[in-house]
N, C-alpha and C positions, 0 to 999 in steps of 0.2 A: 504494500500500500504506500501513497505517496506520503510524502512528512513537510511539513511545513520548512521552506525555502527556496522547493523548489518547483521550478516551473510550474502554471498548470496545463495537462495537453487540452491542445485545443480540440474540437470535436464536430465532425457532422452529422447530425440528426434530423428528426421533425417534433416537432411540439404536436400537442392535442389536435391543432386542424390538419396535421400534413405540412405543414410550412418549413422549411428548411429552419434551423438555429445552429449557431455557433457557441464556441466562448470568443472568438475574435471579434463579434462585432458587437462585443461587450466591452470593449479595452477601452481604459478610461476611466471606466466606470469599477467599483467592487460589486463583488459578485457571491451571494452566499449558493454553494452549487450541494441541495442536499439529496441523498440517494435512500430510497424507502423502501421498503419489499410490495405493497399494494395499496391497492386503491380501494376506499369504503370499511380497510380494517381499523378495529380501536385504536391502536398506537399510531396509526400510519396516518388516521384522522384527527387525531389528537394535534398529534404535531403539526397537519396543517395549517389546520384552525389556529393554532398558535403562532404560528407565521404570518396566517392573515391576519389576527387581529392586530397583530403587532407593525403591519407591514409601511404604515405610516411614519412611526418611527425606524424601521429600518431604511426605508426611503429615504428620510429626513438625515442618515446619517452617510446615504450615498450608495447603499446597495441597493442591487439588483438580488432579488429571488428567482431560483429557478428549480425545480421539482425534478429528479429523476426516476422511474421506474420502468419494469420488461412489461407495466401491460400498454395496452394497444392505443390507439388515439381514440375509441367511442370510448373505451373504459374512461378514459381522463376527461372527455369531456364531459361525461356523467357525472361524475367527482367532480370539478369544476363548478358543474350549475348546483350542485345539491348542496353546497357550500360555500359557495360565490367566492373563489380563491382568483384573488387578482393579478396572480404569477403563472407564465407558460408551465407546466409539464412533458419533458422528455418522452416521447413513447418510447423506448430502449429497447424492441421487441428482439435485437438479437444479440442482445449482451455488450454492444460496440464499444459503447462508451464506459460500461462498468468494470469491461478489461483493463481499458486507458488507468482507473483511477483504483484500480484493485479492490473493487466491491464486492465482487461475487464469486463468492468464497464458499468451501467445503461446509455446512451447517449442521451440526446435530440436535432432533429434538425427538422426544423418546424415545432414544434407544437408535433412530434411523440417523442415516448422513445420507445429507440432499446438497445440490450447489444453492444458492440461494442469497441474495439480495445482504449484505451487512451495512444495518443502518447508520450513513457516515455522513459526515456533511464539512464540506470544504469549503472556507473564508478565502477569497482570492481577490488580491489586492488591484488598483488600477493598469498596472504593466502584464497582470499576468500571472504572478507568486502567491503560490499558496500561503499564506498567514496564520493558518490554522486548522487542524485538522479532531472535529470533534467525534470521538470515537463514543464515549458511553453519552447517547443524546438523550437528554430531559426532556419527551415527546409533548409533555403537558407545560413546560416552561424552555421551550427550544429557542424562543428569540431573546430571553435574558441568559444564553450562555455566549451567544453572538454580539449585541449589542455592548458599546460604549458608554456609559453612566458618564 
């Protein structure tokens, strides 16, 4: 997994409608890039909601949110309207970008090992440099481990 200093890879995808996204044509700007296992589960909603409601002050402090996960663009847009989340989500249906940032990782839960989604979320600065790399994420207080006081 990547560590805070270095580089972040850039990437090409599509958001919820099909739309091409990058991280370059974010440069400039910070960029909170966080990666989830799904869309409509407890934690996974948790943490969004918390991103949105906070999203004003993360704005106010210069980032950009953007959402990653493997399900599809109708999944995200469904998650989107049911919650009115004011930030793109990633559809990552083939792992692309999760390789790039080492997310999707060996998982064990009862007993079984599956690959599966580890929920990370990387602070990346205006040139590009990751700044931080938050590995055990507070799903229900996600934007005060981000945010600047």
């Amino acid at each position: 997994m990547l560590e805070a200093g270095q580089p972040a890879p850039d990437f090409n995808a599509v958001d919820q409608n099909g739309d091409p996204i990058t991280l370059s044509q974010f440069r400039g700007q910070k960029v909170v890039l966080y990666f989830y296992p799904r869309d409509n589960t407890p934690g996974c909603t948790a943490q969004a909601c918390d991103l949105r409601d906070n999203y004003e002050r993360l704005q106010s402090q210069g980032y950009q949110v953007i959402g990653v996960s493997t399900d599809n663009e109708k999944k995200h847009q469904n998650f989107i309207a049911k919650y009115d989340l004011p930030f793109p989500l990633i559809a990552d249906t083939d792992n692309a970008v999760h390789e790039l940032y080492g997310t999707w990782q060996l998982k064990k839960n009862y007993g079984k090992e599956y690959m599966g989604t580890v929920r990370t979320t990387f602070v990346i600065d205006e040139n590009g440099t990751i700044t931080d790399v938050i590995k055990k994420v507070k799903t229900k207080e996600h934007a005060a481990q981000i945010l600047v006081d």
